[in-house]
Jmol script that loads the backbone (N, CA, C; Angstrom):
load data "model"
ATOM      1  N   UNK A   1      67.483  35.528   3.730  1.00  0.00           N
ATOM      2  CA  UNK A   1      67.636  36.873   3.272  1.00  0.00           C
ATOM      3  C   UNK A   1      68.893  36.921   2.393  1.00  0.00           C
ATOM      4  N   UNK A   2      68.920  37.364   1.126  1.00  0.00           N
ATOM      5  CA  UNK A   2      69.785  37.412   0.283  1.00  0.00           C
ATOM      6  C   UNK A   2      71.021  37.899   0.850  1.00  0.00           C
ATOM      7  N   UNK A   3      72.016  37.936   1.008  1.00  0.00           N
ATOM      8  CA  UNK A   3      73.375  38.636   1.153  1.00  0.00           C
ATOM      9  C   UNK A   3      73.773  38.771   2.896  1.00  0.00           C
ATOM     10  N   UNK A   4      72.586  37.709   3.471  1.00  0.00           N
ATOM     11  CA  UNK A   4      72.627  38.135   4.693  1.00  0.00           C
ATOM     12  C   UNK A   4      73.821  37.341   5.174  1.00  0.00           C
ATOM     13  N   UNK A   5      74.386  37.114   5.951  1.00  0.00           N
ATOM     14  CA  UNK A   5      75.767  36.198   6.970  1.00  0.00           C
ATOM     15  C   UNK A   5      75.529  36.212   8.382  1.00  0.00           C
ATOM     16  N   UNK A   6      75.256  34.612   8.679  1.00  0.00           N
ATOM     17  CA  UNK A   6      75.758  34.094   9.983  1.00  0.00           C
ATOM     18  C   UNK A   6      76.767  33.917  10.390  1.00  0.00           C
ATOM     19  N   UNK A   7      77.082  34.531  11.743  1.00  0.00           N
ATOM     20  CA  UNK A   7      78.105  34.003  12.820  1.00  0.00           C
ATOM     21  C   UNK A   7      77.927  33.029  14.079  1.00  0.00           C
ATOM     22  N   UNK A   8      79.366  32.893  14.186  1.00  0.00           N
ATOM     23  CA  UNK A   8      79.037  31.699  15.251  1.00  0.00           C
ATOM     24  C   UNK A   8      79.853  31.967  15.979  1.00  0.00           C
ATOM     25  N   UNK A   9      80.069  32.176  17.649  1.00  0.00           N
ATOM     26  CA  UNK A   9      81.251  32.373  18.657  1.00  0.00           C
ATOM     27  C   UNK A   9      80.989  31.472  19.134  1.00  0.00           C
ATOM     28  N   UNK A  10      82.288  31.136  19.262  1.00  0.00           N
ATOM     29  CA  UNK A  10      82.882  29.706  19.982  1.00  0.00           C
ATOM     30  C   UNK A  10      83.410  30.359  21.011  1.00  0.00           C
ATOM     31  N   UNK A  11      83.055  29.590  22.867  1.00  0.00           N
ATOM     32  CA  UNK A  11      83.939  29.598  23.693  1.00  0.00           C
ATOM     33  C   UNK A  11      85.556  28.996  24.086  1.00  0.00           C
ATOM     34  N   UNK A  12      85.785  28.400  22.472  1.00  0.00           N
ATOM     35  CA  UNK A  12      86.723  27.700  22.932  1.00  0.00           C
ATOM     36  C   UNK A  12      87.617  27.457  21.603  1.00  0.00           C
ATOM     37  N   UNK A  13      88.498  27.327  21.416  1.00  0.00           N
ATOM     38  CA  UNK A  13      89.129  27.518  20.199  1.00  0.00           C
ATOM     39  C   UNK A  13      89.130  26.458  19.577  1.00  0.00           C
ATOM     40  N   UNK A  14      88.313  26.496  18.444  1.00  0.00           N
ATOM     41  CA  UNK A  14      87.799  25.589  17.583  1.00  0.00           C
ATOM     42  C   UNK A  14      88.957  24.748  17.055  1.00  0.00           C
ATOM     43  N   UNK A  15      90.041  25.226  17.146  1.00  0.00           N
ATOM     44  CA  UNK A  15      90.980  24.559  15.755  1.00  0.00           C
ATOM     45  C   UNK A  15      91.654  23.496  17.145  1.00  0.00           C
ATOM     46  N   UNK A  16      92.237  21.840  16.341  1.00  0.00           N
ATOM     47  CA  UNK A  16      92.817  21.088  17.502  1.00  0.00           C
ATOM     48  C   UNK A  16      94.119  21.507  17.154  1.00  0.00           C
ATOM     49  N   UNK A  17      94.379  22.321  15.857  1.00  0.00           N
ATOM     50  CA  UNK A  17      95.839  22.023  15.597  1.00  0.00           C
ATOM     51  C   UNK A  17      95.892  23.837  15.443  1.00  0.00           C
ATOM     52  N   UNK A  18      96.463  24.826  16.889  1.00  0.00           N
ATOM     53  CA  UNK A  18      96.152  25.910  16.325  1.00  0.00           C
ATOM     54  C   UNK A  18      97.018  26.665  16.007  1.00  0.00           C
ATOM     55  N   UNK A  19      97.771  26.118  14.830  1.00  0.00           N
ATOM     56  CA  UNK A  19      98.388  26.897  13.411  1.00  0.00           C
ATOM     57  C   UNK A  19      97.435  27.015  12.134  1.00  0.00           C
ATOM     58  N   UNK A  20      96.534  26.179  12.316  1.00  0.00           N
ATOM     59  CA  UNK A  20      95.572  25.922  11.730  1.00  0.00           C
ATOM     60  C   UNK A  20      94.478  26.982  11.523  1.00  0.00           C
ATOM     61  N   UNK A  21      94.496  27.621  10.611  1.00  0.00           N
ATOM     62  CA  UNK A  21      92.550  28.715  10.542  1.00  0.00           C
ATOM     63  C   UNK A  21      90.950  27.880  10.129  1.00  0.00           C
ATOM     64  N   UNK A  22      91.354  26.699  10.649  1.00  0.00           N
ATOM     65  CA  UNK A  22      90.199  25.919  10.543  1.00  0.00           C
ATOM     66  C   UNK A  22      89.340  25.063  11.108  1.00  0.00           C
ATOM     67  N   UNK A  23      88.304  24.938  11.325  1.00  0.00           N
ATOM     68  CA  UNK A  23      87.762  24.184  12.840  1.00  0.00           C
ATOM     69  C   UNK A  23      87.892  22.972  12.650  1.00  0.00           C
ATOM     70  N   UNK A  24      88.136  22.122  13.792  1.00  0.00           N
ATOM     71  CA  UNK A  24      87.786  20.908  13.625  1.00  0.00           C
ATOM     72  C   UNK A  24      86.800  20.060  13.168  1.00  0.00           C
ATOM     73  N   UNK A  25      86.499  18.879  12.713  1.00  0.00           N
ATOM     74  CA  UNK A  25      85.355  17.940  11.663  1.00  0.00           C
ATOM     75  C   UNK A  25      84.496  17.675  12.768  1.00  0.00           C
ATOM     76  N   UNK A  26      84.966  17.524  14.181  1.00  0.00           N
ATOM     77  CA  UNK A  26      83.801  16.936  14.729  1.00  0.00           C
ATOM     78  C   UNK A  26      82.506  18.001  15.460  1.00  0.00           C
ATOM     79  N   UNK A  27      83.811  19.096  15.818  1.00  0.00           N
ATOM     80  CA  UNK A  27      83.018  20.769  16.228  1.00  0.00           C
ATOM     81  C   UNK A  27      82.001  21.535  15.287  1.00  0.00           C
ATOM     82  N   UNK A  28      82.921  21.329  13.856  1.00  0.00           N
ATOM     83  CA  UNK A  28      81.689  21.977  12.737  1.00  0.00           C
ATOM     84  C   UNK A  28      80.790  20.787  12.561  1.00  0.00           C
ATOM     85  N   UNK A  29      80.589  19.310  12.944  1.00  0.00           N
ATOM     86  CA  UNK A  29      79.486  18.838  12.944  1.00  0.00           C
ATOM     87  C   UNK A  29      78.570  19.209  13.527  1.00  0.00           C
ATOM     88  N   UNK A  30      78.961  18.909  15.022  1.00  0.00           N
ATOM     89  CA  UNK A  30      78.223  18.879  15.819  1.00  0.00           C
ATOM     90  C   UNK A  30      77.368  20.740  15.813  1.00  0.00           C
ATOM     91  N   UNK A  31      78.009  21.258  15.451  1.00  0.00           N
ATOM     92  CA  UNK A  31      77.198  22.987  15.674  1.00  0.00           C
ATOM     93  C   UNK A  31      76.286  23.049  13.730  1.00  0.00           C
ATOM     94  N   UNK A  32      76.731  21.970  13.096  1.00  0.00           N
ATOM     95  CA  UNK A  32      75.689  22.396  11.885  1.00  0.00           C
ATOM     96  C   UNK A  32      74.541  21.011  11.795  1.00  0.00           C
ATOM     97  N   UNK A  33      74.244  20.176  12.625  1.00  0.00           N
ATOM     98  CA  UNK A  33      73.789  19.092  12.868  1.00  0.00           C
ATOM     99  C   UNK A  33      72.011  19.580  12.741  1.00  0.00           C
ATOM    100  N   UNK A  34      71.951  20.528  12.848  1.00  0.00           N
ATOM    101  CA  UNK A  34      69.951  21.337  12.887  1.00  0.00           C
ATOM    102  C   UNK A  34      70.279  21.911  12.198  1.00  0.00           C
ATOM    103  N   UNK A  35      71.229  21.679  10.789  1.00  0.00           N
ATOM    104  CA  UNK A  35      70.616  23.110   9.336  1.00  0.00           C
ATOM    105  C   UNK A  35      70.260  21.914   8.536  1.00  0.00           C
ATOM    106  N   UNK A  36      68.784  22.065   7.812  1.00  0.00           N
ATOM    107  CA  UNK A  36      68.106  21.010   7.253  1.00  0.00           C
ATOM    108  C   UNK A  36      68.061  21.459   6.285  1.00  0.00           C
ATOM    109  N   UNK A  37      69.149  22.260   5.720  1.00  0.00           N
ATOM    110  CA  UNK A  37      69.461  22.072   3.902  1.00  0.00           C
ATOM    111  C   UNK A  37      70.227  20.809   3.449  1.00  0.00           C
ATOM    112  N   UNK A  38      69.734  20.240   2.548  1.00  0.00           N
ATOM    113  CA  UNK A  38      70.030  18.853   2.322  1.00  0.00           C
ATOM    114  C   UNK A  38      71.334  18.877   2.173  1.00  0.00           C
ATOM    115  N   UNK A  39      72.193  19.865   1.351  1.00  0.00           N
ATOM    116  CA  UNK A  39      73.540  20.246   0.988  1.00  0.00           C
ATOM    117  C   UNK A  39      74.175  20.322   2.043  1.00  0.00           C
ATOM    118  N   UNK A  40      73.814  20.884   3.638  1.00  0.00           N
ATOM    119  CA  UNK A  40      74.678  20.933   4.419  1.00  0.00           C
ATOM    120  C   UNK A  40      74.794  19.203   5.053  1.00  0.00           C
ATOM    121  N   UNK A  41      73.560  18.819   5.074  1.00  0.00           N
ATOM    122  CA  UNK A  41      73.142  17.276   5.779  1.00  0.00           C
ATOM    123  C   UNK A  41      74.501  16.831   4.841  1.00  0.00           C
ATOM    124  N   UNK A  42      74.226  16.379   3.375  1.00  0.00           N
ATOM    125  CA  UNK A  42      75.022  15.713   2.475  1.00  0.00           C
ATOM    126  C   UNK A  42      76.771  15.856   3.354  1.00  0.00           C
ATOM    127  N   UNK A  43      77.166  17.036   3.654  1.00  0.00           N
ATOM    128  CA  UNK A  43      78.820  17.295   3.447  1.00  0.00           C
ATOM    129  C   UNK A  43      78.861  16.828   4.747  1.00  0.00           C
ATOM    130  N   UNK A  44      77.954  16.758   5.923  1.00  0.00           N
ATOM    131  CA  UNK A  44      78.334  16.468   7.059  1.00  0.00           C
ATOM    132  C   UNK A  44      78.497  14.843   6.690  1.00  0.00           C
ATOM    133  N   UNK A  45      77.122  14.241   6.423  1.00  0.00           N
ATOM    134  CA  UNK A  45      77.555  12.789   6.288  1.00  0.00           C
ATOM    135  C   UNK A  45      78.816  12.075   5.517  1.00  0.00           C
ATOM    136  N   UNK A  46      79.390  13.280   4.308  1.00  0.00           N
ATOM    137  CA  UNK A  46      80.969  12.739   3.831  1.00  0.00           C
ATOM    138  C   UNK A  46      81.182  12.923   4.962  1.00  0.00           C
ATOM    139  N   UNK A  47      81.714  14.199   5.921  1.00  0.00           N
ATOM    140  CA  UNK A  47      82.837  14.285   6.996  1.00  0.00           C
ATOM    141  C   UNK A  47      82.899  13.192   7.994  1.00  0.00           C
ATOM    142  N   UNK A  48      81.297  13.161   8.558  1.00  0.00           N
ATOM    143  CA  UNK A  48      81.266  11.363   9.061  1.00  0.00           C
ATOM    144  C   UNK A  48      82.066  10.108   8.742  1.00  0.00           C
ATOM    145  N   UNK A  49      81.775  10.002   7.300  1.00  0.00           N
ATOM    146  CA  UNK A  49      82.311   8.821   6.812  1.00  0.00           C
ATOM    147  C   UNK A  49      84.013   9.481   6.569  1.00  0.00           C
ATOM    148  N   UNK A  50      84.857  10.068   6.812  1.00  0.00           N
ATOM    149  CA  UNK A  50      86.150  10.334   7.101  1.00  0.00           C
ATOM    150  C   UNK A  50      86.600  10.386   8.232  1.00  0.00           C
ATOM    151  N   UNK A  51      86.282  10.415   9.336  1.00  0.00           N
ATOM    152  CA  UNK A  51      86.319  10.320  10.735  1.00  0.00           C
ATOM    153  C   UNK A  51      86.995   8.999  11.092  1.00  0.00           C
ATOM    154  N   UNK A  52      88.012   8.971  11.713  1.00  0.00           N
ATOM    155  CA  UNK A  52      88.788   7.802  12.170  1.00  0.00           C
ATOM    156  C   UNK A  52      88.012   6.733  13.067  1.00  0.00           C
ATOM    157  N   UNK A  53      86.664   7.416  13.802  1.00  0.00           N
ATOM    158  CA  UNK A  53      86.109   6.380  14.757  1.00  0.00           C
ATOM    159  C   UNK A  53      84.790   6.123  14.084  1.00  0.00           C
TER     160      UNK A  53
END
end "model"
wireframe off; spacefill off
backbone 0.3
color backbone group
């Protein structure tokens, strides 16, 4: 739907560093891991390949 916006509540405070307004790489994986727009697939697999482990 055009102009529409998803949210997402987290039980738990997303950020590891929280001065930070931004979630962590492995939390926003793991919660966008079932959106099968290729564009989201694509940025997760960079964030993968930046991941220390």
């Amino acid at each position: 739907m055009p102009g529409a916006h998803e949210w997402q509540l987290w039980t738990y405070s997303p950020a590891l560093i929280p001065d930070q307004a931004t979630v962590d790489p492995l939390s926003l994986i793991l919660s966008m891991r079932d959106i099968l727009d290729d564009r989201v697939q694509i940025a997760l697999g960079e964030m993968k390949g930046q991941l220390p482990w």
